[in-house]
Each structure stands twice: as structure tokens, then as C-alpha cells.
N, C-alpha and C positions, 0 to 999 in steps of 0.2 A: 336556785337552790343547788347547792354542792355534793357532788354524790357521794355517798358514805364510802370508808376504807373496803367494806365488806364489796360492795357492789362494783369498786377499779379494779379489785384483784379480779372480780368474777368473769370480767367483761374484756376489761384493757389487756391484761397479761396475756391469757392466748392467745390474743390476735396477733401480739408482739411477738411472741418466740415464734408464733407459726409463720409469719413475715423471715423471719431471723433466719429458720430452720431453712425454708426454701431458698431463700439468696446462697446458705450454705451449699444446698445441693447443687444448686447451677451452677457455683463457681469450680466446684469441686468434678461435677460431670465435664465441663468444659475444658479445664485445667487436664483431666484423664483423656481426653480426645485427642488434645495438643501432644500429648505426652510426657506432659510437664512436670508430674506425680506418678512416678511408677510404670509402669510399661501398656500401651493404648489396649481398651477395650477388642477384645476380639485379635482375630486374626488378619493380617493383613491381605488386601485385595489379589486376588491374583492377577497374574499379568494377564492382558488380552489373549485369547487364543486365536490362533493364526489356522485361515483354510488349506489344505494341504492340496498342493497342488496335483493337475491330471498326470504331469512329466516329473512324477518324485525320485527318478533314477539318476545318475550322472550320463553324461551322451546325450543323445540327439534323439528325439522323439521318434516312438519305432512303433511303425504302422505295417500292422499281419492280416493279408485277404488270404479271404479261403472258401475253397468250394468250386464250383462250375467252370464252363465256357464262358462267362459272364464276369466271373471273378478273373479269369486267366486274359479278356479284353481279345476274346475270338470274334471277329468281324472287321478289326480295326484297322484301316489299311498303313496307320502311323502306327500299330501296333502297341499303343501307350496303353488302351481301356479306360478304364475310371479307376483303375489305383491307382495310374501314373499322374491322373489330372489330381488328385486329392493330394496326391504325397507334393504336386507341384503348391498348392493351396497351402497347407501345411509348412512349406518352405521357405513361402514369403512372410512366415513369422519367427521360425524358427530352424534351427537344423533337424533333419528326417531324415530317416532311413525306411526302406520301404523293403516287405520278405513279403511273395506271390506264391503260394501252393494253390493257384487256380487250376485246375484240372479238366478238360474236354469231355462234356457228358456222363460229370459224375451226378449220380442221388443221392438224395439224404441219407442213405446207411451207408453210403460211402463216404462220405463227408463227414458223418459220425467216427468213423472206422480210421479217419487221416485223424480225425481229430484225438482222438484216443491212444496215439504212439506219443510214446515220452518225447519223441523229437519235437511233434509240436507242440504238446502242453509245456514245454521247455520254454520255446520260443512264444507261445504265449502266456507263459507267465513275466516276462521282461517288456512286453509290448504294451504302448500307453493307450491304441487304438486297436480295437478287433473288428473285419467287415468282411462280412458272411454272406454269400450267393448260394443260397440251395433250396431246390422246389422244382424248378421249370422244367428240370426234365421226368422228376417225378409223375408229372404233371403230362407232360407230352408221349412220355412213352406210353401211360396207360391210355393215354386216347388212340395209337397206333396201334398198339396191341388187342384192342378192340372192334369185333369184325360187325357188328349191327350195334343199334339204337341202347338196344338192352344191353350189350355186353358194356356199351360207353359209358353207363350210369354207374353199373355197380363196378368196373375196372377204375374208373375216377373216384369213386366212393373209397372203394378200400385203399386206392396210393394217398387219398387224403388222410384216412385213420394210421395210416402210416408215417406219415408224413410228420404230422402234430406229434407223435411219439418221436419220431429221432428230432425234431429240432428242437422238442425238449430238452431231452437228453444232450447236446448240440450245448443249446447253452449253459445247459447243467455243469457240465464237464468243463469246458471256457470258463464261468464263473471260480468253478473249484479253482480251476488253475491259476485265475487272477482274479482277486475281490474289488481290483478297484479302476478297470481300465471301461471304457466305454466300448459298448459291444453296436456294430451297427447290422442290421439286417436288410436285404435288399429287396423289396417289396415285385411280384411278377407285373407284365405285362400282357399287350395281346399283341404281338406279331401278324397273326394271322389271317382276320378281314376275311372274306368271302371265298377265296380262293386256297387250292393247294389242301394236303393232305389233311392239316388240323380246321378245315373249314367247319366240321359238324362241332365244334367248341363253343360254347357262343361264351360270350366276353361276362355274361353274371355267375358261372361257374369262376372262372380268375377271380372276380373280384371276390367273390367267397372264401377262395383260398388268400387273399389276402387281408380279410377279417379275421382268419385264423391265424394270421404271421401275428397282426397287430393284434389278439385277446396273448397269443403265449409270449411277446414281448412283454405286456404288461403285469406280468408272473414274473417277471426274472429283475434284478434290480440291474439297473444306470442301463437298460439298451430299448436303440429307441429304430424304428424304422423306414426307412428311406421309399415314399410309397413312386414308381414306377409310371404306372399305367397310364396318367394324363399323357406322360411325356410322347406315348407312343402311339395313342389311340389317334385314328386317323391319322396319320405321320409317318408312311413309310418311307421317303424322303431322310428317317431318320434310322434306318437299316441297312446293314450291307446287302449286298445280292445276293445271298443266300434267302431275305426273308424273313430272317429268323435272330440273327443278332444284330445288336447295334451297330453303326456304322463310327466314321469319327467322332462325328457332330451327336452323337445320340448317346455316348460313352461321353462324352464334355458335357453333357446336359445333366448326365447323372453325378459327375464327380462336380457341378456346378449344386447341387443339392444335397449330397454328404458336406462339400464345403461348409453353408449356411446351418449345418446342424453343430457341424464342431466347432465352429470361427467362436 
């Protein structure tokens, strides 16, 4: 039986235009994409964004220590330290320049105090690397300066509350000066072992102060810290004869570990 006129328009005709309608759309969304009709939907993609590099200045990568007998590589009998071993590291990828305000027996408010003259927030604001040595004497005087048991707790106590304040401040300052260079911090050791003036120290007071280097590093952005103590602990083989600072081999051990953080 032949379906009446009433019942092809009811049933056939939508389904046709609505066929029709959609070929329409697709050809015509497609056609728009190509750009074949009028100008392409949307805005075009933007170009890849590119990482900006650690050395975005012209010149040679320029690496600024600062701080201590540590930072200035006192012990060393080649007199190189661990900035000369890094800026050497640094050299075998690139051209380097190397600027040393290490200083003999400076503390943290003094190291504050360098750091705060427009000379060097000058020179650190142009530097691609910034590596910081300050603490250990903080750290050592107040055990000297300390004549019994009691006076070594709370003499270490408060150069610690001190401590944490300026090398905040320390990086605070560095940061302002430069938002985008790597700050490296140099984590203490223990010298000392059983013998000689700092004997009454024992080694879990250092390492406390160096839970404190690494919580205010992780407050500050891009600085990371270079931890010390394995390198020296039982290792005096790795000191000059003072004791007290590194020796060659113990200055090449450290700038063998700043290398591996910035390589």
C-alpha cells in the first residue's frame, strides 16, 4: 500500500532538509577553517613561548661570592677556594667571570651590611649566579665567647635568632636586587671533632643550624643550598692546618657540588 501525500510530507521532507541543513553546516564550518570564506574563526595561535634563559645579559656569565673566610677560599694553599673551582666548571661551558667579596671572619650582619651598599647590589643585580658563605662564625664566636655549659646554650641560642634574621634579610635584599639569578647558600660543617677550643660543640647543634639555612632557603624563590657537613665529618685530611678551613682537596669537593647543582 502507497503512503498517502499527507503522510511523505509529514515524515520524508524533515528528514531531507535536515540531512541537506547539516552537509550545509559542515561544508561551510570547514570551508571557515581553511579560510576559504572570509577570515578563519578565532584568533590565530600564538607562537610557542620560549624559556628565558639563566645568562639573559650580553657577556660572559658572571658569578658574585660573598661572605666569610669560606667565601674568600682561606685555607687554600693553591689559593683558588671554591669560587675559582666553580667559575672553573662554569668555563667549560661557557665564558665566566668571577667578582670575590669574601671577607675573613665576617657574620651575618656584616655580610648583611656588604650586602646592602649600592656597590654590591649593583654588581648583584648584573650577576647570573649569587654564592653566599655566612653563619660559621656566627656560630663559632658564640661558642668562644662563652665561659661554662650555660652560657654555651643561651650564647648559641640567641647568635642562632640572629642569624635566621639577617640571612633573611641577606636574601631579601639579593632577591630585590635580582629577581631572576640563582642564589646559592653554603650549608656549615664540623671542623672540630674532639679536640681544641670548639670541642664542647657537638655536631647536632651544626646540624640544626643547617635545618635553618635549608627552612629560610625554601622561603626565598630560585635558591637552593649546598649542604657541607658529610664532606667533612670524620675528614680532617680535608683541612688545612689551621683546623678550621678547608684545605685544596676540601675547597674542590665543595666547588665539585655547587658544580652539579648549576651544570
Amino acid at each position: 500500500m502507497r503512503p498517502t501525500p499527507s503522510r511523505f510530507w509529514l515524515w520524508t521532507m524533515p528528514l531531507a532538509l535536515g540531512i541537506g541543513g547539516a552537509l550545509v553546516f559542515t561544508v561551510g564550518f570547514l570551508l571557515a577553517l581553511k579560510g576559504s570564506i572570509g577570515e578563519p574563526l578565532g584568533e590565530p595561535p600564538p607562537p610557542p613561548r620560549q624559556a628565558t634563559p639563566a645568562h639573559a645579559h650580553a657577556g660572559p656569565f658572571r658569578l658574585l661570592v660573598l661572605g666569610d673566610s669560606l667565601a674568600k677560599g682561606t685555607g687554600d694553599e693553591t689559593g683558588r677556594g671554591f669560587a675559582v673551582g666553580v667559575l672553573d666548571a662554569l668555563r667549560r661551558k661557557k665564558p665566566a667571570e668571577l667578582t670575590n667579596l669574601g671577607v675573613n671572619g665576617m657574620e651575618s650582619p656584616e655580610v648583611l651590611s656588604l650586602v646592602a651598599t649600592q656597590n654590591v647590589k649593583a654588581l648583584a643585580s648584573g650577576a647570573d649566579l649569587i654564592l653566599v658563605s655566612a653563619g660559621a662564625n656566627d656560630l663559632s664566636h658564640a661558642v668562644t665567647a662563652s665561659a661554662s655549659a650555660r652560657d654555651l646554650a643561651e650564647s648559641v641560642s640567641l647568635a642562632r635568632a640572629r642569624y635566621a634574621q639577617n640571612l633573611r634579610e641577606i636574601l631579601r635584599q639579593l632577591r630585590e636586587a635580582n629577581p631572576r639569578a640563582s642564589i646559592g647558600i653554603l650549608g656549615l660543617y664540623d671542623p672540630f671533632g674532639v679536640d681544641g677550643a670548639y670541642a664542647r660543640l657537638p655536631a647536632e647543634v651544626i646540624l640544626q643550624w643547617n635545618v635553618l639555612i635549608d627552612e629560610t632557603a625554601l622561603s626565598s624563590p630560585n635558591v637552593f643550598v649546598t649542604p657541607t657537613f658529610d664532606l667533612f665529618h670524620g675528614r680532617p685530611d680535608r683541612l688545612s692546618p689551621d683546623r678550621y678551613h678547608p684545605n685544596a682537596d676540601g675547597y674542590a669537593r665543595i666547588a665539585e657540588r655547587i658544580a652539579q647543582v648549576i651544570s
